[in-house]
N, C-alpha and C positions, 0 to 999 in steps of 0.2 A: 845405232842412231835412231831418232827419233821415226817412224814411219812420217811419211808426206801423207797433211790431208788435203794433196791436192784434189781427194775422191769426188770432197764438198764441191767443188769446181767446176767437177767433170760429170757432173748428174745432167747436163743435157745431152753430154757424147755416149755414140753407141748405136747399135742398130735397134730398129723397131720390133717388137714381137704381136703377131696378132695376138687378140686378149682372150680368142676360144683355144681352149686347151692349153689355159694357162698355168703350168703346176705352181704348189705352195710358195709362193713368196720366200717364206720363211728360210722354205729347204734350197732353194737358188742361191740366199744370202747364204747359207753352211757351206757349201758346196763352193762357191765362190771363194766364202771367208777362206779356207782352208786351205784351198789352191796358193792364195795371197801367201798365207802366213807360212806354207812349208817353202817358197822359194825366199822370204825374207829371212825366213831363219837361217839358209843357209848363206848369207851374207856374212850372220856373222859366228854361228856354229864353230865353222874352224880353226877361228885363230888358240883356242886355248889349247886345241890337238896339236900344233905344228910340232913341237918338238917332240913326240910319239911320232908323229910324221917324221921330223931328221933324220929322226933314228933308223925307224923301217926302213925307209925309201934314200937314204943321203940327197945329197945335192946342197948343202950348205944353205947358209942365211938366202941367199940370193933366189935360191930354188925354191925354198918356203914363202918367198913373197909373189913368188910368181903362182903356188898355189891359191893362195885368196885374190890373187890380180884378175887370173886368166877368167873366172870366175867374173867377178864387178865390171872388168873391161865390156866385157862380151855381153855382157846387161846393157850396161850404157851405151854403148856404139850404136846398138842395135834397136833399143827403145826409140830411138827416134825413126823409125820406120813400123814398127810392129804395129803401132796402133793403127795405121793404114791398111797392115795388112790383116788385121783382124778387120776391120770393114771388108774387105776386101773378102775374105772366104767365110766371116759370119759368126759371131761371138762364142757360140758353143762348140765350132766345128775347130778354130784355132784355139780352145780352151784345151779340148780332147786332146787336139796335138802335141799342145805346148807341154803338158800333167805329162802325158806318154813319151814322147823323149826325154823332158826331165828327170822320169822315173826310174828310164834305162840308161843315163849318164850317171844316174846316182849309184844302179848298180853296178856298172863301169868305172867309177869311183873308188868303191868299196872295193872291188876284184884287181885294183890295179895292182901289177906286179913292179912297176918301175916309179920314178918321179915324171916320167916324160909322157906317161900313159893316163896319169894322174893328173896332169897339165892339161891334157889333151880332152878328157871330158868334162871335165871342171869350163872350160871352154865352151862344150856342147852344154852344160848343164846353166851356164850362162844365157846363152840365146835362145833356150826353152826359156826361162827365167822371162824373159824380153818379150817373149810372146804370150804366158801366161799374166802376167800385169794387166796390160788393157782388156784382155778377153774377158777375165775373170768382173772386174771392173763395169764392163758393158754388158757382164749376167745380170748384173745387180740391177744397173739402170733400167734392163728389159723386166723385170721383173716384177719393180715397183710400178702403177702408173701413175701412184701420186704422189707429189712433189714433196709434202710434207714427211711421209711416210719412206717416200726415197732419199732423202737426205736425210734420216734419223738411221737409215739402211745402211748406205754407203760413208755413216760416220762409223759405227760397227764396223764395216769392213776394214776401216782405216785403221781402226783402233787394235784390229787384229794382227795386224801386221805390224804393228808398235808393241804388241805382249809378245810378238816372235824374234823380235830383233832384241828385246830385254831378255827372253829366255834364252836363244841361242849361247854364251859365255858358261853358262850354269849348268845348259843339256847336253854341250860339246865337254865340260869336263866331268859329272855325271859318265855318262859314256863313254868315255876315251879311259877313265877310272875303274869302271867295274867291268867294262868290255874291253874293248880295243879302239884304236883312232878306225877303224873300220867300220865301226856300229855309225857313225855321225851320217854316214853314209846311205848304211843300211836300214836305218830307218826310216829314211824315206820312200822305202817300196811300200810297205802296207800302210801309208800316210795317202800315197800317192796312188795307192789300186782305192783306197776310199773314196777319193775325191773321184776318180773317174766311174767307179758306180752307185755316187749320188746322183752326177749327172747323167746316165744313163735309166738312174730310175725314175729321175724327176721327168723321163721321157717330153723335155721340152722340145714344143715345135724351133725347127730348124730360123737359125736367125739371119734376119734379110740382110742379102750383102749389098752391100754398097760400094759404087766404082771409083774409090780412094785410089788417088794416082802414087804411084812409089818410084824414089827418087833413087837409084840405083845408082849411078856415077857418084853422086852427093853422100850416098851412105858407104861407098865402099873405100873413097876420100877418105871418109871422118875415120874408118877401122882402120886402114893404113898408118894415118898421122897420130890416133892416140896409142895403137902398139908399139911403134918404133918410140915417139914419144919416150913411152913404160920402159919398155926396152933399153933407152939411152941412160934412165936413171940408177936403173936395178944393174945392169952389167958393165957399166963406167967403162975405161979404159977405150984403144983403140976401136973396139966395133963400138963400143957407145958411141960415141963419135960420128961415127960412120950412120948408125940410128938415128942418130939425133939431124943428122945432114937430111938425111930421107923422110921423116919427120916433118921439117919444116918447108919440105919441097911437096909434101901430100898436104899438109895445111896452104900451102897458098895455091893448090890447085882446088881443095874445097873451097876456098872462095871466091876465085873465079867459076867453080863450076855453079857454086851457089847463087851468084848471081845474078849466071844466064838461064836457069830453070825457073820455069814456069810453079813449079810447085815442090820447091826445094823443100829438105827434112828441115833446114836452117835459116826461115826470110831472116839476112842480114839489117835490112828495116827492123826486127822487132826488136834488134839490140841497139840502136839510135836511140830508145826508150830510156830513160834515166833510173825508172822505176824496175823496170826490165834487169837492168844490169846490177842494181842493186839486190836483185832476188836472186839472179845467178849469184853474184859474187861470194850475197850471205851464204845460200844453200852450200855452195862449193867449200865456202871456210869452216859450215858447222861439218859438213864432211869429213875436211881431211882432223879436224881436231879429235873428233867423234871416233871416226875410224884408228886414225893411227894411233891413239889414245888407247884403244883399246885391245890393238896389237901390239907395241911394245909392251903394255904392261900383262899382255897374256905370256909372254917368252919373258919378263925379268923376274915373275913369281916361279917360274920354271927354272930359267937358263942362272939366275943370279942369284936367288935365294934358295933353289933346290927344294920349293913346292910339288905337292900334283899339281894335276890338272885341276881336278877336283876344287885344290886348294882356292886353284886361282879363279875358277867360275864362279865360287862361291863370296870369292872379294867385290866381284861387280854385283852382286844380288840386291846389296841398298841403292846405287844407281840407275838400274834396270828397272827398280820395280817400280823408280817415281815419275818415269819416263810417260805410260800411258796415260797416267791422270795429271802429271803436268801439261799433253798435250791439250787435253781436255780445255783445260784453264786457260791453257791459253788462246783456244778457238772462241772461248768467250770472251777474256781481254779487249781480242781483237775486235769483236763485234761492239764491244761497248765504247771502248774507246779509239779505236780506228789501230791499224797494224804497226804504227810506228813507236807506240810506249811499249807495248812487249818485246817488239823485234829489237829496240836498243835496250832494255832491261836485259834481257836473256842475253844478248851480244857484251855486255858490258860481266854479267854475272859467270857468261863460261872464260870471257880472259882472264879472270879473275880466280877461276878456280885452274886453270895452266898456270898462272905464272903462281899458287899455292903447290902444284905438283912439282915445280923446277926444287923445291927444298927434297924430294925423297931419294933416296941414296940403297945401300944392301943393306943398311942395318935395320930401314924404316919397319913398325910394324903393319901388319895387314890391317888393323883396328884402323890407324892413323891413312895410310892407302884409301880404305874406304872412303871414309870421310873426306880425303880431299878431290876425287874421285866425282862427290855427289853436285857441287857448283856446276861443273862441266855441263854431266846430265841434268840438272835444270836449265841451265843457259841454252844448250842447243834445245832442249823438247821444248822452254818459250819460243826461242827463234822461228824453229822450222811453220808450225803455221801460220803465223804473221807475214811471212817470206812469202808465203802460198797465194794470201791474199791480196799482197802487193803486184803478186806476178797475175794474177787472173784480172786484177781490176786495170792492169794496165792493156790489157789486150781488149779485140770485141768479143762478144760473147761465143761468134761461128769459132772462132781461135782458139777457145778456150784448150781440146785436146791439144791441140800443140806446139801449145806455149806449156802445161805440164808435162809434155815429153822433152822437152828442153830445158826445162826446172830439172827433171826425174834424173837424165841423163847427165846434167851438170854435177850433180850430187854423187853419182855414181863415180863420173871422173875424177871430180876431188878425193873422192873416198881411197881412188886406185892410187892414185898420182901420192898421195899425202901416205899409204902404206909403202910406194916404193922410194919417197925419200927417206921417209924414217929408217926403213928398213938398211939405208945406204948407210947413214947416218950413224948409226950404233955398229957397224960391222968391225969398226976399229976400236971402240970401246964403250961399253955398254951406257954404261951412267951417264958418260961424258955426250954422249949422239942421244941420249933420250932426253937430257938437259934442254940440248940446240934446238931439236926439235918443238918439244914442248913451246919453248922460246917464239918456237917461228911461227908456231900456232895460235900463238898469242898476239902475234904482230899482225897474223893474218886479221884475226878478229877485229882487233883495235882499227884497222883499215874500215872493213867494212863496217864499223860501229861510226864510225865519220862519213861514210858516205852516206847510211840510213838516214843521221841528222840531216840530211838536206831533203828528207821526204815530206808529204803533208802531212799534216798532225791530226786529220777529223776521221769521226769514224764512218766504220762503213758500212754500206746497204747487206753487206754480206751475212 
């Protein structure tokens, strides 16, 4: 999926750096970019492994979606607190952190001997993931002190993270192909000792913390209600049930807990916004379309037509690659004519290229796949920035970080939520549950494509 530029946004959040002993600009932005772009890539690296995954590791359809879940869950849940808490200990000090657990989940990853082991730090490589985002983010910000030059910065950043989400399908079958489903893994250790001795040699001064308050009953509510949530969908039956009860007994204690805090991960007020909820809603729909979109169709060139991996990375390669320079386009769209003609062109162009995917079957070929494939990823890479800037113009400017941890986090949800219905979905017959879904992803869009129309039409200062 498309990277968020919510970065543009977020170029006043962050902690300050004195400006003596300030290293290269330049080498911050690498250093940063890189962090960004190795935990984006693993968002979406492993759907084209799963089935090298079944295989090794068993645990059925059910166990394969809980590998890319535990993963996005544990982003999501947890991004709405991270960025607090990188004020909180200091951009470079939670950057180091976040790179160095992530790097040792990765190799925990790779060494797993079971699927439960594999679940388990996919988990941990998640919540590094959560903490690397804003840190890396507010390197950027300290780095630059001019405005101009920082948002030419932190669009790069952006943008690098939108070349790692397109190459992920291609580098996960790539290596899962000439290596093992283990390499997707393992190459994030010498990715991951790079980034942490750029920053070490970029010997930047320590970054000033700031006493960001963190909402701990508030975030440990939301992990509760969106696992069990996950959980209700992916393992149906009797304990689904039972999930699903608990579930919606941890969501309505997050908002009562939300309520009564003073400096909630969630002010309920900012969803009374129109504009607000429209940006969730979009972000969430280009997710699950984006997302499960391109988990079922990593397991049907696999599971249904008896591709590689390989194969099938190489099908998304026209999609992926138009991904960073349509978001481009459409960061200017939105400046020229304000975010509501992009954000319903692209919403209107990805239903449109779903309800074109509901005709492919086992006999389609990959030529024809591709191509219908490519609508999608243009609809969502117009959407997502137009989305961004409806959500940051609707809040004040102090809000701006978190109102895009609530965007970020939204996106991550749907993502997870929209891989474990699909995944439910097709478990009783492939074609026939990738049809429905597809279908549903379509209905979701067309929703949100009627609620955009009620936005204003002028452009904007952004």
């Amino acid at each position: 999926m498309p990277t968020d530029q919510t970065a543009r946004s977020l170029r006043l959040r962050g902690p300050r750096a004195e400006p003596a002993d300030r290293p290269a600009p330049a080498r911050t932005l690498f250093a940063a970019l890189l962090g960004f772009a190795l935990i984006t890539l693993d968002a979406s690296v492993v759907n084209v492994a799963l089935p090298e995954i079944g295989s090794a590791l068993g645990g059925g359809l059910s166990g394969l979606e809980w590998v890319v879940d535990a993963y996005t869950l544990a982003f999501a849940a947890l991004m709405l607190s991270t960025g607090a808490f990188a004020d909180r200990a200091g951009a470079s000090r939670a950057y180091a952190l976040g790179i160095t657990v992530f790097t040792l989940a990765s190799a925990a990853c790779g060494l797993a001997p079971g699927l439960a082991a594999l679940i388990g730090a996919r988990v941990v490589q998640g919540a590094a993931a959560a903490v690397v985002l804003p840190a890396s983010l507010a390197l950027v910000r300290q780095a630059y002190t001019d405005p101009a030059r920082r948002a030419r910065a932190v669009a790069l950043w952006a943008a690098g993270g939108s070349v790692a989400v397109a190459l992920g399908p291609v580098a996960g079958g790539a290596l899962t192909t000439a290596w093992d489903w283990r390499g997707i893994f393992f190459v994030n250790l010498p990715l991951g000792a790079v980034a942490l001795v750029l920053l070490l040699l970029l010997r930047a001064p320590r970054s000033e913390r700031r006493p960001a308050p963190l909402d701990l009953p508030g975030q440990l509510t939301a992990v509760i209600a969106l696992t069990a949530l996950t959980f209700a969908v992916i393992e149906g039956g009797t304990t689904g049930i039972a999930a699903f009860a608990v579930a919606v007994a941890a969501a309505v204690l997050f908002v009562r807990t939300e309520a009564r805090q003073p400096h909630p991960v969630v002010p309920l007020g900012l969803l009374r916004d129109r504009a607000v909820r429209v940006a969730v809603a979009a972000g969430a729909a280009c997710s699950v379309a984006f997302y499960g979109t391109v988990f079922l169709f990593s397991l049907f060139f696999q599971r249904v037509q008896g591709r590689s991996a390989l194969y099938a990375g190489l099908v998304f390669l026209p999609m992926s690659a138009l991904i960073a320079v349509t978001n481009v386009v459409a960061g200017k769209l939105a400046g020229r004519y304000g975010p509501r003609l992009p954000l319903l062109v692209g919403q209107a162009l990805a239903t449109a290229g779903l309800l074109g995917l509901l005709y492919v079957d086992a006999g389609t070929s990959a030529i024809v796949v591709a191509a219908l494939l490519v609508p999608l990823a243009l609809g969502c890479a117009l959407t997502v920035p137009p989305l961004t800037v409806v959500m940051m113009e609707a809040v004040p400017a102090e809000r701006a970080g978190l109102a895009a941890g609530v965007l970020n986090a939204a996106r991550q949800v749907g993502g997870g939520l929209g891989i474990a219905v699909f995944g439910t979905l097709v478990s009783e017959g492939f074609v026939a549950g990738m049809r429905v879904s597809l279908a549903g992803a379509a209905a979701l869009f067309a929703l949100t494509f009627v609620l955009g129309c009620r936005l204003g039409r002028g452009p904007t200062d952004s």
